[in-house]
Each structure stands twice: as structure tokens, then as C-alpha cells.
KOLZARO-241515 format. One record per residue (C-alpha): residue in one letter; x, y, z. Coordinates in steps of 0.2 Angstrom, whole numbers, padded with zeros to 4 digits, always signed. Example, Ala and Ser with C-alpha at 12.3 -4.5 7.8 and 13.67 -1.06 7.14 Angstrom:
A+0062-0022+0039 S+0068-0005+0036 
***
This chain:
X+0492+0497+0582 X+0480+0506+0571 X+0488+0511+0551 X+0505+0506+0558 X+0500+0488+0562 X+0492+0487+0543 X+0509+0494+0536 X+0520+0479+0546 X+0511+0467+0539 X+0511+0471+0523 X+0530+0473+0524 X+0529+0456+0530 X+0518+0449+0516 X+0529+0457+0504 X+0543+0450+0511 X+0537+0432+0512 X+0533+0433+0495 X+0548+0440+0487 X+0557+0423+0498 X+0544+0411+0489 X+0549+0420+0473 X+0567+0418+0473 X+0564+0400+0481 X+0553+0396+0465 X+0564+0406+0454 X+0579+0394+0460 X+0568+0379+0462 X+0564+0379+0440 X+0580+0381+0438 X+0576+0400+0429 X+0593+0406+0431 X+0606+0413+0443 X+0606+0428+0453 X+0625+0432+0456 X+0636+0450+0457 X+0648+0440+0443 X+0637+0440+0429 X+0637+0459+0427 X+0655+0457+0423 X+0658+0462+0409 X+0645+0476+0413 X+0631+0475+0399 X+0632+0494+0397 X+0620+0492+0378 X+0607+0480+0389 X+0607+0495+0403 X+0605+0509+0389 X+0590+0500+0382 X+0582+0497+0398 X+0582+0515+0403 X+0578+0519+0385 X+0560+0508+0388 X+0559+0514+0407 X+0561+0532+0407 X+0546+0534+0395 X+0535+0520+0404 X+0541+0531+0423 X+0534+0547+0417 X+0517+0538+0411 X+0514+0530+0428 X+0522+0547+0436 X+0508+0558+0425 X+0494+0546+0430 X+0496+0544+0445 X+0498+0564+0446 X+0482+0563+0437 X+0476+0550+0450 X+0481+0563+0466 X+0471+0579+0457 X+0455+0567+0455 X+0456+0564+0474 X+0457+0582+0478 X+0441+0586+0470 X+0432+0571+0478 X+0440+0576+0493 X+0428+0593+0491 X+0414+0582+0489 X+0414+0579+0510 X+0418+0561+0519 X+0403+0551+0511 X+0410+0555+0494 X+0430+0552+0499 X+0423+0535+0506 X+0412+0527+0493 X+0427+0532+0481 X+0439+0519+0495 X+0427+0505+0495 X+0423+0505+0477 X+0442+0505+0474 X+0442+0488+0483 X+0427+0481+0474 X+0437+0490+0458 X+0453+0480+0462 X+0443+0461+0458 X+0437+0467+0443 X+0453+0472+0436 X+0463+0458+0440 X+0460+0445+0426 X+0464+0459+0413 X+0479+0465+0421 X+0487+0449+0422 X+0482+0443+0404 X+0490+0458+0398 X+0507+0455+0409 X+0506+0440+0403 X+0503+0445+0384 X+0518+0458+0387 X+0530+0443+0388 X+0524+0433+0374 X+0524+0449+0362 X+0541+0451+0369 X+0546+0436+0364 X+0537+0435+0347 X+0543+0454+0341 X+0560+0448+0346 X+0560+0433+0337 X+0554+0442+0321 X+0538+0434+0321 X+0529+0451+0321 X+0513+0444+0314 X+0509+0431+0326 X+0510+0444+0342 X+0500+0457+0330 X+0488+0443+0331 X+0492+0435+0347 X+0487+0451+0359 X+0468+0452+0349 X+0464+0434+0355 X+0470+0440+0373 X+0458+0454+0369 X+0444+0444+0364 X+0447+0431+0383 X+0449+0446+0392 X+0437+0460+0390 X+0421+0447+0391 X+0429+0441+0407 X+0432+0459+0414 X+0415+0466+0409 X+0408+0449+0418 X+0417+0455+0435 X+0413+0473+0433 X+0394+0470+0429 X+0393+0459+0444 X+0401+0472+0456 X+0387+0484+0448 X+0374+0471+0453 X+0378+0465+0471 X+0386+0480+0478 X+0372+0484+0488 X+0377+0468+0496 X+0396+0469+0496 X+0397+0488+0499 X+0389+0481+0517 X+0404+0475+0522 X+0413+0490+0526 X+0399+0501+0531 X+0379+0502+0532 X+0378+0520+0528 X+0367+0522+0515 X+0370+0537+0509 X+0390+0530+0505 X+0381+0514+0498 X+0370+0523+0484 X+0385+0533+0480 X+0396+0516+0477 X+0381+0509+0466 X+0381+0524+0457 X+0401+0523+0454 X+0403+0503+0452 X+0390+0507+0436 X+0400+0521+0428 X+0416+0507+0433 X+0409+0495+0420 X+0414+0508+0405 X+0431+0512+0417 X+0434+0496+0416 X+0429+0490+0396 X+0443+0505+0393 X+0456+0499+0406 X+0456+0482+0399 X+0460+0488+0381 X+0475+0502+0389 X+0483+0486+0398 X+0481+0474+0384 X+0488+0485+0371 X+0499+0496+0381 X+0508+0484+0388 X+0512+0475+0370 X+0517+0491+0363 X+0530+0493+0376 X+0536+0474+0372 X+0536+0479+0356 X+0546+0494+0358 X+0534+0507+0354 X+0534+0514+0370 X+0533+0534+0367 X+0516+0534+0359 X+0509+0525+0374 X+0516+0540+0385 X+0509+0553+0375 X+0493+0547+0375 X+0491+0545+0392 X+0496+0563+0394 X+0485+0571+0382 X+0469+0558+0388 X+0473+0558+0408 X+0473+0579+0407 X+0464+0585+0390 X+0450+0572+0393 X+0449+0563+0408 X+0451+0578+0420 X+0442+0591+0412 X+0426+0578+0408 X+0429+0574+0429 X+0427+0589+0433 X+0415+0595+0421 X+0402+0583+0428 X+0407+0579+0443 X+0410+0596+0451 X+0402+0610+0439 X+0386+0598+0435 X+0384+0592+0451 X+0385+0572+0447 X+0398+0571+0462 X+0410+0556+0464 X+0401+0545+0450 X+0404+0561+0440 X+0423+0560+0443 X+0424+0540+0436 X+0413+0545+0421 X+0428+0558+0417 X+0438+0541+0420 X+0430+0532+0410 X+0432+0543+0394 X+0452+0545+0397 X+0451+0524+0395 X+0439+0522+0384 X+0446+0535+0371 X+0465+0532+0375 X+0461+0514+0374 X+0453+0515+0356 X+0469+0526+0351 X+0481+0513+0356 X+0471+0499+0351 X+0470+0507+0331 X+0489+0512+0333 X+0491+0491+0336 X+0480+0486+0323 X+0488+0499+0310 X+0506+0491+0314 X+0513+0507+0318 X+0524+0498+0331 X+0534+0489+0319 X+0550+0491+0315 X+0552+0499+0334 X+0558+0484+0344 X+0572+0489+0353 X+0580+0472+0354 X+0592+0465+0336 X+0590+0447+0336 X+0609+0447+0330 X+0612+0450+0347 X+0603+0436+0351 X+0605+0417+0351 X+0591+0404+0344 X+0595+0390+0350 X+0583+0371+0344 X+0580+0358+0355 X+0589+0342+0352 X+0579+0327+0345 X+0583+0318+0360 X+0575+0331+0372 
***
């Protein structure tokens, strides 16, 4: 069935999944999904939710604008080029998960903290996540860097295409030592409430830096594809130094768009 078959089934994973989600979702008692609980209609919850989303849309709709302009000059680059760039994104996708899911995971507990008024402990709570997750990310993307004249062979034995991954997959380890300080911080500035800093950032960094530096070397030098993920690289590295000093200045407090009147603290009894 060719592309077709591949969409069905990831329908069909998706699917499956979201089943085992609400299954688990139900099974630890989380809560209840039900048309009744939106009566009365939390109109001040929905205001703040697209006060936080909007901002957080338009930075995954400039990156990935960003993303799209990246691929049209490797697109130039001919079919070797457009090629190494896919595999290296597969190989890419490993070394990014550990950080992405440590921040996610962060993102809640500063959620929690910044809402509970414990502002110092999530100021200090997402530099320990930092300091688990950047070894463990550079680990993965060192060893991509190291075996991929091994792993690249699973999708192809041109060489050609194989050098130019090994020359990307090295320029990933600084792509990567940026992406995990965007995630780790970005995400806990949004928890925090500070989520406009985060957009402009990305705006100036994705198209002040990290296109201009992409095409620089990778199309008017001549460095190619690998020449494209060093402009990368600068747009994270850079943009994650910026947020990273914007978190360890406090600028985010005071910005949490959640009032913990309207919340409710509740203790444990002694007998649970």
C-alpha cells in the first residue's frame, strides 16, 4: 500500500493508544471525563488557557515555518543531501527523548510548585533536571556521532549519504546540548507563566540566527546539509543560553497565570 499503508497504521497506533490512555486515565482513578462538568462553563479557566496557548501556537507555528524554509534549501542540495537529512532525523529522534520527557515532566512539577507559591523550590527544581538530563542527552547524541557509520546502514549503503549523516550527527551533539536547555527551560517558563519571552526568543533566534547562520555556511560556504544543522545549532545553543539566564534571573516571577485563591490546598488526613 506504499505511504498509504504507513499513514493507517499510524492512525491505528494512535488510536490504540489514546484507548489505553483513557483505560489508565479511568483505571487510577485521575478523574472524570463528562459533558456535565463544564456546567457552569469555566469561562476565567478558558481565558487563561488561551492566554498560555496562543503565544505557545505561534512559537511551534514560527518554528516549524522555520523548520519548512531549512528543508527547502537542503532540498537544493540534490537527493543525497534531502536523505541524509531523514535518516539523521531518526537517529536524532533517540537522542532527544530522555530530554524531552524530563522537561514535560519538569513542566508539571513547576506547574505545581509556582502554583502552590513555592517559587523557590521549582527555581531550583528544573537546574537539578538540568543537571540529569543534559549528561544523559549528550551521552545519546555522542554515541549517534560514533556508531552512525553502523546505524546509518540500516537504511541505506550509499556512502556518499552515510558520510554526509556522520558529518551531521556530529554538528547534532551541539543541536542537541542547545535543545536540551530550550525544552528544560521553556517548558518551565510556560508553567510558570512566563510564556511570551519564550516566543520572542524563538522568533528572533529561529530567523535572526539560526537561518541566516544555515544558510551562510551551508549554502554560500558550501558546507552543505551539515552546514544547515550548524545554523541549528546556534538558534539552540544561543536561544537556550537566553532562557536559561531569563530562569536563573527570576524574571518569571510574579507571572504565574493561576491565583492560588482560586484554588484549594487540601492535607491528607492522619489516618491516610
Amino acid at each position: 500500500m506504499g505511504v498509504a499503508g504507513v499513514a493507517i497504521s499510524t492512525v491505528a497506533a494512535r488510536f490504540l493508544a489514546l484507548i489505553v490512555l483513557i483505560g489508565f486515565f479511568y483505571a487510577m482513578k485521575i478523574g472524570k471525563l463528562s459533558l456535565r462538568l463544564l456546567r457552569p462553563f469555566p469561562g476565567k479557566l478558558l481565558l487563561k488557557m488561551v492566554k498560555i496557548g496562543l503565544p505557545t501556537a505561534g512559537e511551534h507555528l514560527t518554528y516549524n515555518l522555520y523548520q519548512t524554509t531549512l528543508l527547502s534549501f537542503v532540498n537544493g542540495m540534490g537527493n543525497d543531501a534531502v536523505n541524509a537529512r531523514a535518516y539523521c532525523n531518526s537517529l536524532i529522534s533517540f537522542a532527544m527523548i530522555f530530554s524531552n520527557a524530563s522537561a514535560l515532566a519538569t513542566q508539571i512539577i513547576t506547574g505545581h510548585l509556582v502554583g502552590a507559591g513555592k517559587s523557590e523550590e521549582a527555581y531550583r527544581r528544573v537546574f537539578r533536571t538540568l543537571r540529569t538530563s543534559m549528561p544523559i542527552t549528550l551521552a545519546l547524541a555522542l554515541a549517534n556521532a560514533v556508531f552512525c557509520r553502523y546505524t546509518l546502514r540500516l537504511f541505506t549503503a550509499n556512502e556518499h549519504i552515510i558520510a554526509l549523516g556522520q558529518m551531521i550527527l556530529i554538528v547534532d551533539v551541539f543541536v542537541e546540548m542547545g535543545r536540551c536547555l530550550n525544552m528544560t527551560f521553556v517548558s518551565s517558563l510556560k508553567a510558570a507563566g512566563a510564556y511570551i519571552f519564550p516566543l520572542l526568543m524563538g522568533i528572533l533566534c529561529n530567523w535572526g540566527l539560526g537561518l541566516t547562520t544555515g544558510y551562510t555556511a551551508g549554502v554560500l560556504l558550501g558546507f552543505g546539509v551539515a552546514g544547515i544543522f550548524a545554523g541549528t545549532a546556534a538558534d539552540e545553543c544561543i536561544r537556550g543560553l537566553l532562557v536559561m539566564f531569563y530562569w536563573y534571573k527570576k524574571k518569571w516571577l510574579g507571572k504565574s497565570v493561576v491565583d492560588r485563591n482560586d484554588t484549594v490546598l487540601t492535607e491528607p488526613k492522619a489516618s491516610e
